[in-house]
C-alpha positions as CSV (number, residue, x, y, z in Angstrom):
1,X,85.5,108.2,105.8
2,X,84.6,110.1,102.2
3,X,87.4,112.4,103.0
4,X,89.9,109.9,104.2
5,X,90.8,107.7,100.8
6,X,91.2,110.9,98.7
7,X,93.4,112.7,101.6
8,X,95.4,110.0,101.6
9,X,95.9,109.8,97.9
10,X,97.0,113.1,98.5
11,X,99.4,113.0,100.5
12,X,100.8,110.2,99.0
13,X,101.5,112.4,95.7
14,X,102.7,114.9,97.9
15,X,105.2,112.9,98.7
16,X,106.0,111.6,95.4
17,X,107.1,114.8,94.1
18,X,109.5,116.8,96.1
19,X,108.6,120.0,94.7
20,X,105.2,120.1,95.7
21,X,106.3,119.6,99.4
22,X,107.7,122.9,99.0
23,X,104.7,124.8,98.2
24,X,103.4,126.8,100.9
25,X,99.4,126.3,100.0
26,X,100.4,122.2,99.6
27,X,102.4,122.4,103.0
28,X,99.5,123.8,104.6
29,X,96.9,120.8,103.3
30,X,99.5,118.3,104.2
31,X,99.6,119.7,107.2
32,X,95.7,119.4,108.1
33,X,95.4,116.1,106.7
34,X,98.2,114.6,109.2
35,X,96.4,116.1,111.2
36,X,92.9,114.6,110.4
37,X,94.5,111.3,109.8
38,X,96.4,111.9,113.6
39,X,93.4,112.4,115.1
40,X,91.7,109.5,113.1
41,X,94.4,106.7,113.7
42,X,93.3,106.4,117.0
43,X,90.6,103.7,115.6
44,X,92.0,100.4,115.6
45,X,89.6,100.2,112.6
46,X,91.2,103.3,110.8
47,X,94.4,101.7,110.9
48,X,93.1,98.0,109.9
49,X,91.7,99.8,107.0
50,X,94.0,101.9,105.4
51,X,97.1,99.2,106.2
52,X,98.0,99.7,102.6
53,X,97.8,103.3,101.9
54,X,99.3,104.2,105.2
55,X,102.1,101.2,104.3
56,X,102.7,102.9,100.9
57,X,102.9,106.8,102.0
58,X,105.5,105.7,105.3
59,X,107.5,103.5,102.9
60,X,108.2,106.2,100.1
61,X,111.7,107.7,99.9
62,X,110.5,111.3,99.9
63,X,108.8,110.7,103.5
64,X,111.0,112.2,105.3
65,X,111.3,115.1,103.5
66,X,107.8,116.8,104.8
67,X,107.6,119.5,107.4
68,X,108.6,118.4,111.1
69,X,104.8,119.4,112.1
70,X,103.6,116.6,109.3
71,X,106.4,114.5,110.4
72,X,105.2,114.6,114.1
73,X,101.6,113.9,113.4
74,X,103.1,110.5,111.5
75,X,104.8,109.7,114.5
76,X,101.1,109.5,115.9
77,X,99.5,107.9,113.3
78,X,102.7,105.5,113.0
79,X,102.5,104.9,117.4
80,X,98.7,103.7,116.8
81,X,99.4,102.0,113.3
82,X,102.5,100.6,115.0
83,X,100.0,98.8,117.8
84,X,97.9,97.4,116.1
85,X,100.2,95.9,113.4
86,X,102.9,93.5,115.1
87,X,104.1,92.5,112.4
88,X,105.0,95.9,111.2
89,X,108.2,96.0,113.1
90,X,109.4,93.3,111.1
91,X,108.1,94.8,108.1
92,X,109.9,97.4,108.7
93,X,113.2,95.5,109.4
94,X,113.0,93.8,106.2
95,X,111.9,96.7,104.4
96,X,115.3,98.6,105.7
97,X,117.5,96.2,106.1
Protein backbone atom coordinates (compact mmCIF):
# COMPACT_ATOMS: atom_id res chain seq x y z
CA UNK A 1 0.00 0.00 0.00
CA UNK A 2 3.31 2.41 -0.19
CA UNK A 3 2.47 2.98 -3.73
CA UNK A 4 -1.27 3.56 -3.28
CA UNK A 5 -1.50 7.10 -1.13
CA UNK A 6 1.04 8.75 -3.53
CA UNK A 7 -0.71 7.24 -6.81
CA UNK A 8 -3.57 8.58 -5.70
CA UNK A 9 -2.33 12.01 -4.91
CA UNK A 10 -1.43 11.74 -8.33
CA UNK A 11 -4.02 11.30 -9.99
CA UNK A 12 -5.91 13.61 -8.10
CA UNK A 13 -3.50 16.59 -9.47
CA UNK A 14 -3.95 15.05 -12.66
CA UNK A 15 -7.14 15.87 -12.57
CA UNK A 16 -6.83 19.18 -11.13
CA UNK A 17 -5.13 20.63 -14.07
CA UNK A 18 -6.50 20.00 -17.46
CA UNK A 19 -3.37 20.45 -19.22
CA UNK A 20 -1.57 17.77 -17.68
CA UNK A 21 -4.29 15.31 -18.80
CA UNK A 22 -3.14 15.98 -22.11
CA UNK A 23 0.36 14.99 -21.87
CA UNK A 24 1.08 11.88 -23.44
CA UNK A 25 3.87 10.57 -20.68
CA UNK A 26 1.01 11.78 -17.78
CA UNK A 27 -1.80 9.89 -19.87
CA UNK A 28 0.22 6.90 -19.78
CA UNK A 29 0.80 6.93 -15.73
CA UNK A 30 -2.72 7.76 -15.25
CA UNK A 31 -3.50 5.17 -17.15
CA UNK A 32 -1.42 2.40 -15.05
CA UNK A 33 -2.47 3.69 -11.84
CA UNK A 34 -6.37 3.21 -12.78
CA UNK A 35 -5.33 0.43 -13.49
CA UNK A 36 -3.46 -0.65 -10.24
CA UNK A 37 -6.15 1.00 -8.22
CA UNK A 38 -8.86 -1.29 -10.65
CA UNK A 39 -7.32 -4.13 -9.83
CA UNK A 40 -6.83 -3.03 -6.08
CA UNK A 41 -10.50 -1.90 -5.41
CA UNK A 42 -11.57 -5.23 -5.37
CA UNK A 43 -10.63 -5.24 -1.36
CA UNK A 44 -13.46 -4.19 0.57
CA UNK A 45 -10.63 -2.93 2.74
CA UNK A 46 -9.04 -0.77 -0.21
CA UNK A 47 -12.14 0.92 -0.68
CA UNK A 48 -12.97 1.44 3.25
CA UNK A 49 -9.56 3.02 3.30
CA UNK A 50 -9.15 5.32 0.70
CA UNK A 51 -13.19 6.57 1.07
CA UNK A 52 -11.77 10.02 1.03
CA UNK A 53 -9.23 10.13 -1.63
CA UNK A 54 -11.22 8.08 -3.94
CA UNK A 55 -14.42 10.62 -2.82
CA UNK A 56 -12.20 13.64 -3.65
CA UNK A 57 -10.64 12.46 -7.18
CA UNK A 58 -14.58 11.09 -8.43
CA UNK A 59 -16.02 14.32 -7.21
CA UNK A 60 -13.61 16.90 -9.03
CA UNK A 61 -14.99 18.77 -12.10
CA UNK A 62 -12.08 17.82 -14.41
CA UNK A 63 -13.03 13.92 -13.84
CA UNK A 64 -14.46 13.41 -16.66
CA UNK A 65 -12.12 14.78 -18.76
CA UNK A 66 -9.40 11.71 -18.58
CA UNK A 67 -9.00 9.19 -21.25
CA UNK A 68 -12.00 6.62 -21.84
CA UNK A 69 -9.36 3.75 -20.87
CA UNK A 70 -8.95 5.68 -17.25
CA UNK A 71 -12.57 6.43 -17.32
CA UNK A 72 -13.41 2.68 -17.64
CA UNK A 73 -11.06 1.49 -14.97
CA UNK A 74 -13.11 4.15 -12.56
CA UNK A 75 -16.15 2.53 -13.60
CA UNK A 76 -14.46 -0.55 -11.72
CA UNK A 77 -13.03 1.00 -8.98
CA UNK A 78 -16.44 3.14 -8.66
CA UNK A 79 -18.77 -0.67 -9.18
CA UNK A 80 -16.58 -2.06 -6.00
CA UNK A 81 -16.35 1.46 -4.14
CA UNK A 82 -20.10 1.74 -5.05
CA UNK A 83 -20.78 -1.73 -2.96
CA UNK A 84 -19.35 -1.29 -0.25
CA UNK A 85 -20.54 2.33 0.31
CA UNK A 86 -24.50 2.48 0.45
CA UNK A 87 -24.64 5.60 1.30
CA UNK A 88 -22.61 6.73 -1.67
CA UNK A 89 -25.62 6.79 -3.89
CA UNK A 90 -27.08 9.33 -1.83
CA UNK A 91 -23.93 11.08 -1.71
CA UNK A 92 -23.88 11.27 -4.91
CA UNK A 93 -27.50 12.60 -5.30
CA UNK A 94 -26.86 15.35 -3.07
CA UNK A 95 -23.57 15.99 -4.36
CA UNK A 96 -25.44 16.54 -8.00
CA UNK A 97 -28.45 17.54 -7.39
Amino acid sequence: MIIVKPGLEVIKSLVSDTKNITVPSLKVYSEFMGDLMASLSEDEHFCRKYRVEIQNIFYHENFFLMSERTLRKWQIIMRHFSSSNEDLVDELLLKFS
